[in-house]
ROMIBA-234570 format. One record per residue (C-alpha): y, x, z; residue number from 1. Coordinates in pm, 1 decimal, m for minus. Layout:
BEGIN
(r (Y,X,Z),NUM) ...
//
This chain:
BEGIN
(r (m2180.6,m2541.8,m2610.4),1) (r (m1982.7,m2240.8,m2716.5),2) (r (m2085.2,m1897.7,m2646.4),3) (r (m1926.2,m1713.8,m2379.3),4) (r (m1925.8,m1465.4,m2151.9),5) (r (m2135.7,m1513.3,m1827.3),6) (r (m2212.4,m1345.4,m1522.4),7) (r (m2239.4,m1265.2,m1163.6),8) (r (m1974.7,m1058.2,m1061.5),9) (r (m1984.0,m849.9,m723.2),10) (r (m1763.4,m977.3,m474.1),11) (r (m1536.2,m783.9,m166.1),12) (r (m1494.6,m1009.7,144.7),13) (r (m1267.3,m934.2,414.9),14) (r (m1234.1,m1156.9,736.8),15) (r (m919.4,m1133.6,938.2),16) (r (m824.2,m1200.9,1270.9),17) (r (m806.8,m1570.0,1441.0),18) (r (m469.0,m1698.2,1395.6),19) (r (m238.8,m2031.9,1495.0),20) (r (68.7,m2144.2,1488.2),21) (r (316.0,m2351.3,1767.8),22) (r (69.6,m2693.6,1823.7),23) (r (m159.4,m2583.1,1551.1),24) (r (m507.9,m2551.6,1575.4),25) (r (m665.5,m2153.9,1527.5),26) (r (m810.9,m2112.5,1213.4),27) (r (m955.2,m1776.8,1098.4),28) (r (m887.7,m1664.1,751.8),29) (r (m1141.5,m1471.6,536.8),30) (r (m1037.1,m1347.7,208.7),31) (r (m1290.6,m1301.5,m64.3),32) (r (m1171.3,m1136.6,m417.4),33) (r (m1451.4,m1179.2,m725.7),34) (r (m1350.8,m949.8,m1027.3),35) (r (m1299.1,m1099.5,m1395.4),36) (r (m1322.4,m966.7,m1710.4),37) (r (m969.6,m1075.5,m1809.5),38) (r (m617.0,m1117.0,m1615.9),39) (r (m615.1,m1440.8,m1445.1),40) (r (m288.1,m1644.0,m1478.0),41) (r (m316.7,m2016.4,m1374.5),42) (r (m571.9,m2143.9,m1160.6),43) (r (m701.2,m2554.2,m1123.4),44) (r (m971.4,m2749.6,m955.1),45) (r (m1189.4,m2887.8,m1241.3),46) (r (m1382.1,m3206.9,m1242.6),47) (r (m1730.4,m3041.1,m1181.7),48) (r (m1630.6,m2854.5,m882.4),49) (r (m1578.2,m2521.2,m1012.2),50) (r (m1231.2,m2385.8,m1022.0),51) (r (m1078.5,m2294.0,m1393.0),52) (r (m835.1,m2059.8,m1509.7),53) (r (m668.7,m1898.1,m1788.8),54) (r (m676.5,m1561.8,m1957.3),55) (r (m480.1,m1509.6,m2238.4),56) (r (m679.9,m1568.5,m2502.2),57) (r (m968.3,m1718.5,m2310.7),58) (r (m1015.5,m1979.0,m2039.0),59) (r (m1229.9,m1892.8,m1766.1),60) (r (m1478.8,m2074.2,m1482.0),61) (r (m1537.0,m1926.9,m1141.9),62) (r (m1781.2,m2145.2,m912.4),63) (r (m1704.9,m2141.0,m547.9),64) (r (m2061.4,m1876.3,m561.8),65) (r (m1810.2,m1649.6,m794.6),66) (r (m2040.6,m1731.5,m1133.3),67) (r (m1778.5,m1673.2,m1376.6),68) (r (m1760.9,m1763.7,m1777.2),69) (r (m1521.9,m1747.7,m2030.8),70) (r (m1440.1,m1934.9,m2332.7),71) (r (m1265.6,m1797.2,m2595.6),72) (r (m943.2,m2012.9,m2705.0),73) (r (m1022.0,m2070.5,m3133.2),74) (r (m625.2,m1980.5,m3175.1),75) (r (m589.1,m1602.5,m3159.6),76) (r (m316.2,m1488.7,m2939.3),77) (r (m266.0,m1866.8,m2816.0),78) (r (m122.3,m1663.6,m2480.3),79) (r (m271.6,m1983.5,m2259.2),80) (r (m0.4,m2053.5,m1940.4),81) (r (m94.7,m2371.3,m1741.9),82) (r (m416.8,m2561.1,m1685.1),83) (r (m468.0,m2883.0,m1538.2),84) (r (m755.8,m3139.4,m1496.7),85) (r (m726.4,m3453.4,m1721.1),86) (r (m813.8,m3834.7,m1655.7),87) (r (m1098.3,m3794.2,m1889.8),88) (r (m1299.7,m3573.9,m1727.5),89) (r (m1209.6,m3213.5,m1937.4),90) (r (m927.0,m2916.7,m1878.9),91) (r (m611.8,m2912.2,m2047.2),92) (r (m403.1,m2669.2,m2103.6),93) (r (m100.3,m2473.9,m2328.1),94) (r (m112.4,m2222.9,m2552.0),95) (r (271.8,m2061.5,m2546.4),96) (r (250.8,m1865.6,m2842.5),97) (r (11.8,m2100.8,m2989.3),98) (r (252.1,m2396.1,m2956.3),99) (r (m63.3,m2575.6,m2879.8),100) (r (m201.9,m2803.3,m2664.9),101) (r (m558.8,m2746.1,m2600.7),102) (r (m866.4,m2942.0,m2426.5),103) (r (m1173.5,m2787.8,m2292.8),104) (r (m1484.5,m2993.0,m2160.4),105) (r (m1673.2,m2852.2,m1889.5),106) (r (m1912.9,m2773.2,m2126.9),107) (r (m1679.5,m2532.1,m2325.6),108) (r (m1598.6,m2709.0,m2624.7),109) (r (m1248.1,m2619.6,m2719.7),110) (r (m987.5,m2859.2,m2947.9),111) (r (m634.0,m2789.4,m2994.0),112) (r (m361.1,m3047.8,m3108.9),113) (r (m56.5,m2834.9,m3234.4),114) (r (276.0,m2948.2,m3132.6),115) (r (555.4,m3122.2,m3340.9),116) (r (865.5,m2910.3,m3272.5),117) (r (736.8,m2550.3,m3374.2),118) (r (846.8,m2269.6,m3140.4),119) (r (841.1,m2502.7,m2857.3),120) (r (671.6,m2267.2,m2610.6),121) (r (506.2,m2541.3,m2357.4),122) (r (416.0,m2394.2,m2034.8),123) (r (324.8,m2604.5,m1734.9),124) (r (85.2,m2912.9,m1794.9),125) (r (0.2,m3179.2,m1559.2),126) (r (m201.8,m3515.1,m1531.4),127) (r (79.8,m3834.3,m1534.8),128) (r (83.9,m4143.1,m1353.1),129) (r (36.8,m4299.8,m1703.5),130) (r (m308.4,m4170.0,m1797.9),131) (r (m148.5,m3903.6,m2022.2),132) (r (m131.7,m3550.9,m1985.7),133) (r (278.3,m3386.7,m2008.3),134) (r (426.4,m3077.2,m2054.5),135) (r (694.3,m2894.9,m2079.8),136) (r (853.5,m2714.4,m2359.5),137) (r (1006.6,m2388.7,m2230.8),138) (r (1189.5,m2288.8,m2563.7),139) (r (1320.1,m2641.4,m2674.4),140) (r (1390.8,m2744.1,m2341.6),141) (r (1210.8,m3088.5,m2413.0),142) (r (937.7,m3255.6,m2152.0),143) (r (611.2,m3408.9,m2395.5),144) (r (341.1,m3641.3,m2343.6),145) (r (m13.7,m3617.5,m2502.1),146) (r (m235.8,m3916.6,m2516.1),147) (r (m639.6,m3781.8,m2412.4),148) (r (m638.5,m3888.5,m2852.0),149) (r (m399.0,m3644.8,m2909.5),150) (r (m108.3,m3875.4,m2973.4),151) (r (204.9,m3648.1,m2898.8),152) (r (563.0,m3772.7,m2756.4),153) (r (875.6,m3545.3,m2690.9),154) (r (1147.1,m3641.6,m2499.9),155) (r (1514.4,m3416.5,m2425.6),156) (r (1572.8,m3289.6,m2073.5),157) (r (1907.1,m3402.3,m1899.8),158) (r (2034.0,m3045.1,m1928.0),159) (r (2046.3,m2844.1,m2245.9),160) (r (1916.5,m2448.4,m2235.7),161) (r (1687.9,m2577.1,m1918.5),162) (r (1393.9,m2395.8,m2013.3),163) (r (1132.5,m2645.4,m1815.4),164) (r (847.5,m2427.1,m1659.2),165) (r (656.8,m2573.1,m1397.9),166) (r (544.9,m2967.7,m1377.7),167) (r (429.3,m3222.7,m1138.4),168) (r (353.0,m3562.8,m1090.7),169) (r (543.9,m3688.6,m820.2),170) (r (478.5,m3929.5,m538.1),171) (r (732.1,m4171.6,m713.7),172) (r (511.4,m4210.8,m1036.2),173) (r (771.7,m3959.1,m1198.5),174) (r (719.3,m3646.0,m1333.1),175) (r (943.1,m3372.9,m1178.4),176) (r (1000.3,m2986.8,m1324.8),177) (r (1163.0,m2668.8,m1280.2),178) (r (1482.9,m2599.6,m1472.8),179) (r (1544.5,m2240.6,m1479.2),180) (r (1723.5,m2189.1,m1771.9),181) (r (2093.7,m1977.7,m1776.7),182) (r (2349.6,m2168.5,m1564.6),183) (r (2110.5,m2425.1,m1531.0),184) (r (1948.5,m2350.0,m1167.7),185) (r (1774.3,m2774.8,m1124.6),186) (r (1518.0,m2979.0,m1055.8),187) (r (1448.4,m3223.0,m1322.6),188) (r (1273.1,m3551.2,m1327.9),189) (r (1191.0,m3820.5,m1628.9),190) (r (1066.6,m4139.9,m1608.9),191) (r (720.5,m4204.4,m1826.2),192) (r (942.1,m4425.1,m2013.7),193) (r (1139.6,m4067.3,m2118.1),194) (r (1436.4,m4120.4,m1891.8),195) (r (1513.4,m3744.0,m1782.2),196) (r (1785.1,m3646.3,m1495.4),197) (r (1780.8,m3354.5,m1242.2),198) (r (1940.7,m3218.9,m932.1),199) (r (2184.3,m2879.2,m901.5),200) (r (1962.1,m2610.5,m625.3),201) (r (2204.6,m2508.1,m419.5),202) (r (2157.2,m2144.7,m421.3),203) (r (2316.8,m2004.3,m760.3),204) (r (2023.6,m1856.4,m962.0),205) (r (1748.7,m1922.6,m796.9),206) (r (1530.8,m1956.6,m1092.0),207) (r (1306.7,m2198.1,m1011.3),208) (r (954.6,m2122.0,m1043.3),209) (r (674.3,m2370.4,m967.7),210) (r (664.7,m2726.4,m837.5),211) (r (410.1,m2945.3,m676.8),212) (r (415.6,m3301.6,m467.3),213) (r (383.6,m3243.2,m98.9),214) (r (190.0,m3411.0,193.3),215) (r (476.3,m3520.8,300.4),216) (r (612.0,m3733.7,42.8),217) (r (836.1,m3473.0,m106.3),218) (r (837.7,m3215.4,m360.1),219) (r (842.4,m2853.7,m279.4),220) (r (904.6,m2542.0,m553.0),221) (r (944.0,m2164.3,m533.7),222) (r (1282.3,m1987.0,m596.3),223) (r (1166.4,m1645.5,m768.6),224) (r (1512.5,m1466.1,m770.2),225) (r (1627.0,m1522.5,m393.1),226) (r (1333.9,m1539.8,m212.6),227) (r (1302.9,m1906.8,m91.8),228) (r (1084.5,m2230.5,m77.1),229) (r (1264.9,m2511.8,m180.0),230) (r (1186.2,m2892.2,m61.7),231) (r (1377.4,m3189.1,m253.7),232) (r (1349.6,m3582.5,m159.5),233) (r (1270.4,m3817.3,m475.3),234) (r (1602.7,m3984.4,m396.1),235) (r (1690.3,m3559.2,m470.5),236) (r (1813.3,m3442.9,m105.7),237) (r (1709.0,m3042.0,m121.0),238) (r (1655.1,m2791.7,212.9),239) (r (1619.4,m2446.2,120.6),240) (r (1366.9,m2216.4,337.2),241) (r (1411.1,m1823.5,309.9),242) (r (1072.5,m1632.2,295.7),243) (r (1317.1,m1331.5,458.3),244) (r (1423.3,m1484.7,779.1),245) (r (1096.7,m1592.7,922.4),246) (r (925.8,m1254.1,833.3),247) (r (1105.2,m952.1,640.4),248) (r (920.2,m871.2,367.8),249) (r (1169.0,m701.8,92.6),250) (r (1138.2,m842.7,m182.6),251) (r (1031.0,m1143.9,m162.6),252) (r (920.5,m1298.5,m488.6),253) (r (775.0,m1641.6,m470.7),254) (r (593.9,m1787.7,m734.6),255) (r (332.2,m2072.8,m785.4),256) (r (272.3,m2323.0,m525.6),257) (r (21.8,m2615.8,m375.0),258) (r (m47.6,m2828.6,m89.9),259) (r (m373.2,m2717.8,83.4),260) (r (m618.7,m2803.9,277.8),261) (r (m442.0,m2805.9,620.1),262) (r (m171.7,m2971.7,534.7),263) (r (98.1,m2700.1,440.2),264) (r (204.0,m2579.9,137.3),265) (r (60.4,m2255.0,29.5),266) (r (259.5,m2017.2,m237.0),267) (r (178.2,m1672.3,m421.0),268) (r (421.4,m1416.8,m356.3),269) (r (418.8,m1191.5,m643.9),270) (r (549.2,m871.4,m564.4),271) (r (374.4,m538.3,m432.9),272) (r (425.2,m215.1,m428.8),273) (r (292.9,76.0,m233.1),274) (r (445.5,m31.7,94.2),275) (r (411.9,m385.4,49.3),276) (r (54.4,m566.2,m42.1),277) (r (69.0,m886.6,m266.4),278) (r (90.5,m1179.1,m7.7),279) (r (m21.6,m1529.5,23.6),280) (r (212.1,m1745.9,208.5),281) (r (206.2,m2057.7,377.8),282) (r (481.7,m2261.6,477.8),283) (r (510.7,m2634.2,718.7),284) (r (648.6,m2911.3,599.1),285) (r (869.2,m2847.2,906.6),286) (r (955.5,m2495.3,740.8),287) (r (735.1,m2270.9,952.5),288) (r (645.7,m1953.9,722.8),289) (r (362.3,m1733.3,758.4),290) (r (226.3,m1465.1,523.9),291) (r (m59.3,m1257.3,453.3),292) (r (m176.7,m976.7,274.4),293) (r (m410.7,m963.4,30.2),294) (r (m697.4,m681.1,70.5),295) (r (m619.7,m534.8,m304.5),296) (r (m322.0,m303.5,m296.0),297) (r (m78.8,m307.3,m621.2),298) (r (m191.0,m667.5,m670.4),299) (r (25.0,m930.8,m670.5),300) (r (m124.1,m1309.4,m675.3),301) (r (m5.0,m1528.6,m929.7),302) (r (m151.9,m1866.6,m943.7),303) (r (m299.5,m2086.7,m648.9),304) (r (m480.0,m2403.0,m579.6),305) (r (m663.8,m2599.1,m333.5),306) (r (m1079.8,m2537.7,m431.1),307) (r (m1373.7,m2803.4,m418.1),308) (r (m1467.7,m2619.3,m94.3),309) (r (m1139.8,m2681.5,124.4),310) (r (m1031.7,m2315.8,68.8),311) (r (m736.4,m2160.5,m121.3),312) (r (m833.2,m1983.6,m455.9),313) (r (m574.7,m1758.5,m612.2),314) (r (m530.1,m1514.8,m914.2),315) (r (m449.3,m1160.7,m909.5),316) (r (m314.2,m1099.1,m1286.7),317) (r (m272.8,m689.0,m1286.8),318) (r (m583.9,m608.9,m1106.3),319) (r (m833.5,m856.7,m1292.8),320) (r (m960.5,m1096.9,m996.4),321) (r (m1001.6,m1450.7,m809.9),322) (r (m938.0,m1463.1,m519.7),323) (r (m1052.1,m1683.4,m216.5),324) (r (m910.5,m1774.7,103.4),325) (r (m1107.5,m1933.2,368.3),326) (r (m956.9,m2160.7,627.9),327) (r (m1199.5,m2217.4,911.5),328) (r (m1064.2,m2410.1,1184.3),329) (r (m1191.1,m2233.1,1493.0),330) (r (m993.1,m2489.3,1749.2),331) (r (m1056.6,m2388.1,2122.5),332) (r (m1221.6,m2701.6,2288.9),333) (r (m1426.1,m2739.4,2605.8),334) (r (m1811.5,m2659.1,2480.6),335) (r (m1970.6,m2714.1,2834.1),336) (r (m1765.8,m2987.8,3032.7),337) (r (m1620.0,m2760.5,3231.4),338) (r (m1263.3,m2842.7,3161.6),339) (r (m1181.6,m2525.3,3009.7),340) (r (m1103.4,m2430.0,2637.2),341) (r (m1369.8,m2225.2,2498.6),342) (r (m1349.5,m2011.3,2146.8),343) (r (m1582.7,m2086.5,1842.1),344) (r (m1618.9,m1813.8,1608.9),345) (r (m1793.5,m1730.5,1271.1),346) (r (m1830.5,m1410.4,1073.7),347) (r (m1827.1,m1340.6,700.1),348) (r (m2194.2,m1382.6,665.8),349) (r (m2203.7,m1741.2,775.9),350) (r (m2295.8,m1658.3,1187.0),351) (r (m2119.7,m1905.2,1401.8),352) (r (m2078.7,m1822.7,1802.8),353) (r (m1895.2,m1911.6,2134.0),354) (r (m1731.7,m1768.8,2397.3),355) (r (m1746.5,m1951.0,2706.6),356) (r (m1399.7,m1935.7,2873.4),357) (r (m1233.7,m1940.4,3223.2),358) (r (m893.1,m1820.9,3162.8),359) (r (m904.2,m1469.2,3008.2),360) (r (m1256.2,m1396.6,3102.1),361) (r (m1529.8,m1470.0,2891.9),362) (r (m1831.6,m1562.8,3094.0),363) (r (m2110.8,m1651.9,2814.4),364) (r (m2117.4,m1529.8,2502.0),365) (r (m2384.4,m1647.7,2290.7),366) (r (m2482.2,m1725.8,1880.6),367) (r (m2556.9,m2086.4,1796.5),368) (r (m2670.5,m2084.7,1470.9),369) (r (m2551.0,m1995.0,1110.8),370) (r (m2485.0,m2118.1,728.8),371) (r (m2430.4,m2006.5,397.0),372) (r (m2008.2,m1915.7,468.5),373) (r (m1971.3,m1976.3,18.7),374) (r (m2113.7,m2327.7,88.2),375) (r (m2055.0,m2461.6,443.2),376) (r (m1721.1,m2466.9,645.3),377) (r (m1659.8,m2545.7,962.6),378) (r (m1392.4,m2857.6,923.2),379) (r (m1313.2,m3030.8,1289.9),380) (r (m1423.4,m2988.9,1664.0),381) (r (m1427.7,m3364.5,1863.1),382) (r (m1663.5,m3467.0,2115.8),383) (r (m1845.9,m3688.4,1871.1),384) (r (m2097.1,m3842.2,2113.9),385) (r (m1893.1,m3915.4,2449.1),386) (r (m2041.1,m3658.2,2642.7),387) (r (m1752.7,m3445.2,2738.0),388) (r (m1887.2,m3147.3,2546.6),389) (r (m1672.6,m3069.6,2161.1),390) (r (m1907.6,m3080.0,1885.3),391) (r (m1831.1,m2934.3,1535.8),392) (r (m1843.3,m3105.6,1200.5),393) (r (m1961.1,m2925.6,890.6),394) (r (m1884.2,m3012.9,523.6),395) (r (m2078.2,m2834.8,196.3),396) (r (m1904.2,m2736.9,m148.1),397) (r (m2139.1,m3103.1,m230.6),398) (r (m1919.4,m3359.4,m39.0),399) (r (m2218.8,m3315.0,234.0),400) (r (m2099.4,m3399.3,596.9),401) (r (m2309.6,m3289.4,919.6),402) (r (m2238.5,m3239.0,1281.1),403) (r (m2356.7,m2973.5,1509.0),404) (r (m2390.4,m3143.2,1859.9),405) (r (m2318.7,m2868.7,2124.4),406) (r (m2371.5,m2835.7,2494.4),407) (r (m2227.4,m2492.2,2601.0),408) (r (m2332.4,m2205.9,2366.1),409) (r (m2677.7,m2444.3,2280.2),410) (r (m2659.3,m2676.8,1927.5),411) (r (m2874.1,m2975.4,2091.3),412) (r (m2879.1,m3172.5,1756.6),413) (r (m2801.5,m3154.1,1415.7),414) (r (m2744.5,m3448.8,1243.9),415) (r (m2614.2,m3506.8,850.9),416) (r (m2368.4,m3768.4,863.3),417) (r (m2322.1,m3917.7,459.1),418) (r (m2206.2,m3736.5,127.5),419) (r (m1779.0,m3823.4,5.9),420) (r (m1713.6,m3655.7,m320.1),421) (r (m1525.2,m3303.6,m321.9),422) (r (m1230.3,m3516.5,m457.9),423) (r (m1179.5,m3576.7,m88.1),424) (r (m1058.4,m3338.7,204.8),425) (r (m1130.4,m3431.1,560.9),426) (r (m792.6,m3348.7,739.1),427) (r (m829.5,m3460.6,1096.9),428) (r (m1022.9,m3622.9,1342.6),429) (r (m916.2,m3796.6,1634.6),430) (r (m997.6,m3994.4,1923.1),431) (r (m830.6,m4404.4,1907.7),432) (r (m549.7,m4336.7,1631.1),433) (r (m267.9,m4563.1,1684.6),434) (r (m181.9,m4561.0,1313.6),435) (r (145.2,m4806.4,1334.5),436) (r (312.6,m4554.1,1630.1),437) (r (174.2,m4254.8,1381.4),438) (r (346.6,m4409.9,1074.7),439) (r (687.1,m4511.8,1272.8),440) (r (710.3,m4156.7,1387.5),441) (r (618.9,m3993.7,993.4),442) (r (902.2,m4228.7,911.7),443) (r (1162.3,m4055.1,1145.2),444) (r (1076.1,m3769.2,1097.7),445) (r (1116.1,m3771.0,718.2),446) (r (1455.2,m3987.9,798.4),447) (r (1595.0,m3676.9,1011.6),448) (r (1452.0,m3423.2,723.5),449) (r (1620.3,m3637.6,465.0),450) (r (1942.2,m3694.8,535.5),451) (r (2197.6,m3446.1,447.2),452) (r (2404.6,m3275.5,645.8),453) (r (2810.8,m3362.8,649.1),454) 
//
């Protein structure tokens, strides 16, 4: 193992306010920022369930505790860009300036495979539906391929002067990517047989920033320049949402992107000044934006991803942090049988509570218990045992599952339910699915979405 830098680092929490949207359950959003030696850029969920990052020169590890390290990159001024997990268990990533690719075990050992074309400037890096890692080649405008032995592939993209940023695979076993380039202004996919094409944005100069696959069986991307979140079809249909309409925040400058937790898509919106904070914001796959506000002024995010814990982790480049961004679902269910909605809560120390409702009036209000907030979330609210009374179900930064069962403000059992690895999110319960009347309505719904208008 290499040495590097390790430590502790303090960290600032901040816990907002409950908030939900139109037939969405409340979830209350804590942010948590952990300071790092470097400037964060790119941000991944790694294969030990630790989030990494790069630095520059260095590639860092945060744990969901905020332990970081850092590993220095062997190549000096490699500039590392993107980071991704690989199908062999280690981090991959590029070096820009480099014109490397580089792989980093969880253990820190570092190797570097330089590229064929020189001055090929790859950026974004992703696993592939083949069992190969690809990315892109901002300066040649070429997509390539890397074997986990190193064997390296280049292929052209459709459009010369594309400048390919961002990568992804996509729910089609393609790989799709953001043309940005001069006059360029697509989306680009190639086959992992090397057969590229891509798809005009409708806005002129949008610059497109980042890409990633959605829940929804789509792909969704940032535009930097104009302030939108884009959505395209694999058959290449593309609906345009502006940031600006749903909330006016001037300017709007969107930049990486991921599905989360809860089934949106969450972006970085890299702009602040004085007057206006550095926002996260989420948007539906029905086009629904919200925002908020990061507690560090003058700091805009940059990169973002979905952690081993079921929050959203995030970079702040200029001000040297990670940040964190808890989703606890805080649904309003009927605690004592009473057939009223009652309020869960939990503060940033891990105390969970109720609030016994009858309309507006709270008539008990009472603490039922508490856990560690970095390693146990609060993930659903069903009446798990048939007694009329909601229960909640807890899952640990382990893949551990438990249930609280509740009768009014009173846990009457606690139960642990069976471990699923952190690969896996839960992201519902329910009471008698009917998956085939589920499905048929998914499928007209993405029918309406997809068809464009005349």
């Amino acid at each position: 193992m290499q040495n590097h830098y390790r430590r502790l680092l303090p960290a600032a929490t901040i816990s907002l306010c409950v908030v939900a949207g139109l037939a969405e359950p409340a979830r209350a959003l804590t942010f948590t920022e952990f300071p790092t030696p470097g400037p964060p850029s790119a941000i991944t969920t790694g294969p030990d369930s630790a989030l990494w990052f790069v630095e520059r020169n260095q590639i860092g590890r945060i744990t969901p505790a905020g332990m970081v390290s850092e590993f220095p990159i062997p190549t000096t001024n490699s500039s590392a860009v993107g980071i991704t997990t690989g199908p062999d268990g280690a981090l991959w990533f590029t070096e820009q300036s480099g014109n490397k690719i580089g792989r980093i075990t969880t253990d820190g050992v570092i190797t570097e495979f330089p590229l064929p074309t020189s001055g090929s400037g790859p950026v974004g890096i992703t696993t592939g539906p083949d069992g190969a890692l690809w990315f892109t080649e901002s300066f040649t405008s070429k997509i390539g391929r890397i074997t986990t032995d190193g064997v390296i592939t280049e292929f052209a993209t459709a459009a010369a002067g594309s400048f390919p940023g961002s990568i992804t695979t996509g729910p089609d076993g393609a790989l799709w990517f953001n043309e940005p380039g001069n006059g360029v202004n697509r989306i680009g996919r190639i086959t992992t047989a090397g057969a590229a094409t891509d798809f005009p944005i409708p806005t002129a100069n949008s610059f497109p920033d980042a890409i990633t696959t959605g829940p929804d069986g789509a792909l969704w991307f940032t535009e930097f320049n104009t302030g939108k979140v884009g959505r395209i079809t694999t058959a290449g249909v593309i609906t345009e949402f502006t940031i600006e309409f749903t909330i006016p925040t001037t300017p709007s400058v969107p930049q990486f992107i991921t599905t989360g937790p809860d089934g949106a898509l969450w972006y970085t919106e890299g702009f602040a000044s004085e007057s206006v904070p550095g926002r996260i914001g989420r948007i539906t796959t029905a086009g629904v934006i919200t925002e908020f506000p990061i507690p560090t002024p003058l700091s805009p995010p940059d990169g973002i991803t979905t952690g081993p814990d079921g929050a959203l982790w995030f970079t702040e480049l200029t001000s040297g942090k990670i940040g964190r961004l808890a989703l606890t679902t805080v649904n309003s269910h009927d605690f004592n049988a009473d057939g009223k909605s009652d309020i869960a809560w939990r503060d940033t120390d891990g105390n969970a509570a109720v609030w016994l409702m009858n309309a507006a009036q709270v008539l008990q209000a009472a603490s039922v218990g508490a856990a560690d907030p970095t390693v146990w979330s609060i993930v659903g609210q069903r009446d798990f045992d048939g007694d009329g009374k909601h229960d909640w179900l807890w899952r640990d930064t382990s893949g551990n599952v438990a249930m609280w069962f509740l009768s009014g403000a009173q846990v009457t059992q606690s139960a642990g339910v069976g471990n699923v690895p952190a690969a896996w999110t839960i992201v519902g319960t329910g009471d008698d699915y009917d998956a085939e009347r589920v499905r048929a309505q998914q499928a007209r719904c993405r029918q309406l979405l997809d068809t464009p208008v005349r």
